[in-house]
C-alpha positions, 0 to 999 in steps of 0.5 A, a space after each residue: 468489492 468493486 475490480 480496484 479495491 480487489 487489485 489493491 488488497 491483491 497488491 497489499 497482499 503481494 508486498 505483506 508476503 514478500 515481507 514475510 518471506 523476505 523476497 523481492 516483492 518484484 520476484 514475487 509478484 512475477 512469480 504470480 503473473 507468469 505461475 498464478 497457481 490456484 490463484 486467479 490471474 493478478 490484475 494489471 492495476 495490481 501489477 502497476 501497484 507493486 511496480 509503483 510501491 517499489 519504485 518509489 519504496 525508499 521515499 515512501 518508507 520515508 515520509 511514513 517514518 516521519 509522519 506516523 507520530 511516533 511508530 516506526 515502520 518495524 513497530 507497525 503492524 505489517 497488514 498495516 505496513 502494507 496497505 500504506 506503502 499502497 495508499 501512499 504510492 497512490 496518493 503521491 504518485 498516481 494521478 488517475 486516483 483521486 486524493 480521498 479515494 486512495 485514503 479511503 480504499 486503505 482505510 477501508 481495507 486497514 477495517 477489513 485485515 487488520 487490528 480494530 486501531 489499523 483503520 484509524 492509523 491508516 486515516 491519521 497517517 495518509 491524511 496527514 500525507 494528504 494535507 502536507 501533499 503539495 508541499 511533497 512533490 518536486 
């Protein structure tokens, strides 16, 4: 598992749990830079996720609602939940990751954490998202 795969499932893994918790996933994520426990130390690329996810949280939520035909983001799965708040935040907002590589990097790790249906779901959503892109961004 190449340095970014790590530092995308480390972040999926921050927002599930703060979920879980129901903390702020930015309390969360602090507690893991400055406390890192018996964990290793959170890489930067994981910082620069949760703090993307976050900030754009609200619009992403809301084009998952509107394009993951007919599942509400209660109903998903909360792995799955997780992994495309990621996958969209690197999609729309992070320039530096190519388009099909976002959608791939959370396919993949939809095959490796959650249901055998997750990887599917999670191509069927960003894909959408993919297609639809252009017309997305201000």
């Amino acid at each position: 598992m190449g340095a970014r795969t790590k530092a995308r499932k480390r972040a999926a893994d921050i927002l599930f749990e703060s979920e879980q918790r129901q903390i702020d996933p930015l309390v969360l994520l602090a507690d893991r830079v400055i406390e890192p426990h018996a964990e290793a130390s959170v890489p930067q690329y994981t910082v620069e996720l949760v703090e993307g996810v976050v900030a754009h949280r609200e619009r992403i939520d809301e084009l998952l609602e509107t394009y993951s035909r007919d599942w509400t983001l209660a109903r998903m799965p909360a792995v799955d939940r997780s992994l495309l708040r990621v996958g969209a935040y690197e999609l729309l907002y992070n320039d530096d990751v190519p388009d099909a590589v976002a959608v791939d990097e959370a396919v993949d790790l939809a095959g490796q954490l959650s249901t055998d249906d997750s990887p599917s779901f999670v191509n069927g959503v960003l894909g959408r998202l993919m297609e639809i892109k252009p017309t997305l961004l201000d």
